[in-house]
N, C-alpha and C positions, 0 to 999 in steps of 0.2 A: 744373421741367418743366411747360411748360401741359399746363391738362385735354385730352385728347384728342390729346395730341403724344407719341409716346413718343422713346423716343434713337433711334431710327435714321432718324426724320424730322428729328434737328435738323441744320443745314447754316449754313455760311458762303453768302448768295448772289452776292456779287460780290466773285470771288476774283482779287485783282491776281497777274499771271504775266509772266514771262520766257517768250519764244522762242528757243534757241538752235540755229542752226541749223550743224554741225557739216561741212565740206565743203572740199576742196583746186578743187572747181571750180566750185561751184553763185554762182548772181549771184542778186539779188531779182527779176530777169524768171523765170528756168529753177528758183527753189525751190519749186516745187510742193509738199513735205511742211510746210517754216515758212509758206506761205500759209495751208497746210489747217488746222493749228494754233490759227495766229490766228482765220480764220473760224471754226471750229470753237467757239472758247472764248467771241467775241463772239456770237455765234446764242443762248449758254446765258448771255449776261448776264456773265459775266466781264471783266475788264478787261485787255489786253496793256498793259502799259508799259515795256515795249523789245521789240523783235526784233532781233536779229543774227544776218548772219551770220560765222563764223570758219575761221580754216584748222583743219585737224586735226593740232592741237599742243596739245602737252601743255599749256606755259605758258599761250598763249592758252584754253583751257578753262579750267586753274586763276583766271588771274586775273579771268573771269568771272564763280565759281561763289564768290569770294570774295567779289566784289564786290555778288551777290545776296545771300549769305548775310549781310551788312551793312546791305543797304536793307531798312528796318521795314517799307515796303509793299508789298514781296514775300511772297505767301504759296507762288506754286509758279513751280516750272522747271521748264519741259519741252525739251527737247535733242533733238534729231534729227541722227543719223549717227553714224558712227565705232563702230556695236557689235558687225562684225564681226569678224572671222579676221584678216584682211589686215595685213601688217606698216604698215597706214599709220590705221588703228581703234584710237587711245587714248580714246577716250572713256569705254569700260565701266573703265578702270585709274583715270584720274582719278576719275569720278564716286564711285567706290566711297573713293577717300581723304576725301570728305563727308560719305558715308553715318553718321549716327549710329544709324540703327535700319532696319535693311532690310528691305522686304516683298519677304519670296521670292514672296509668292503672285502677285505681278503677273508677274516674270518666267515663272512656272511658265504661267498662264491664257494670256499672250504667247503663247508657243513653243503651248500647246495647239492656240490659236483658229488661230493659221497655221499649222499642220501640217493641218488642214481643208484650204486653203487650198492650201499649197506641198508638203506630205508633209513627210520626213524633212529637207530643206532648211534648215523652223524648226528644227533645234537649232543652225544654224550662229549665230543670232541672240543677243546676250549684253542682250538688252534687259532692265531693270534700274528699282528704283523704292525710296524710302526718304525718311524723315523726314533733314533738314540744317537744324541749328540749331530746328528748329521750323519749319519749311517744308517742302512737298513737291519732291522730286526726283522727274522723270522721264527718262528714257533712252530714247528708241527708235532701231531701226531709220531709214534714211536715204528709203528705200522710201513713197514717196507711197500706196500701197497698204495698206502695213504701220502705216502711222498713222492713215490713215483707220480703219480696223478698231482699231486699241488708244483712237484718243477715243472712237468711237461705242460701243464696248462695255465697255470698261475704267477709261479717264480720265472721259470727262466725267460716269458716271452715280456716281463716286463720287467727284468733286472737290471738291466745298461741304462733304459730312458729314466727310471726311479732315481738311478744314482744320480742319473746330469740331473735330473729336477731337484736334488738334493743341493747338489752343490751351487745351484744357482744362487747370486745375493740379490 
């Protein structure tokens, strides 16, 4: 560790990411939450290399999240939609078959920060967050609203130190 750097300043700074955008009806004009993403991640210096978007099927998740979990220059995925209630939100069922180490604390600060927000409404949210192979996994809400608030306060200020703590042996 440099003089004057302790662990909680060390960071990945240009984290390669997946956008997946999770949706039976959204086009890239009308995705407003995987626009925000992206912007979001290039503004802090990160790199997008894919965005998609997908139906909200099981397979089509799965063989996404496979296919991340196999490219080296993926460090994080982040997903938007499918983590409600509705019989048509497999998202939180998949994501969780990847999950190798689950940080409850995001879903828990999630549901907090929008209960501000929405009241009682956030617990219908199964939004969701975990190490996959050595990669981050993220899960949100479909809600342009609900993502803007989980980057600016949740993902992005703790994106770069996640990944170093990831890759540590």
């Amino acid at each position: 560790m440099a003089k004057g750097q302790n662990h909680h300043e060390k960071q990945v700074e240009r984290v390669g990411c997946w956008v997946i955008t999770v949706s039976d009806t959204r086009t890239p004009e009308t995705d407003e939450s995987g626009r925000s993403i992206q912007e979001g991640l290039e503004a802090h210096g990160h790199r997008v290399l894919l965005y998609r978007i997908i139906k909200d099927e099981p397979s089509q998740i799965r063989r996404l999240l496979e296919e991340a979990r196999g490219d080296e220059r993926v460090q994080a995925v982040i997903l938007t939609g499918g983590t409600g209630i509705s019989s048509r939100d497999t998202t939180y069922e998949v994501v969780h078959e990847f999950i190798d180490k689950e940080l409850p604390g995001f879903g828990e600060l999630f549901r907090w920060l929008s209960f501000q927000e929405v009241g009682p409404r956030a617990i219908l949210s199964r939004a969701t967050a975990g190490a996959m192979g050595g990669k981050l996994l993220f899960s949100l809400p479909g809600s342009s609203r609900a993502v803007t608030m989980a980057l600016k306060e949740l993902i992005l200020p703790l994106l770069g130190h996640a990944v170093y703590e990831l890759g540590k042996c």
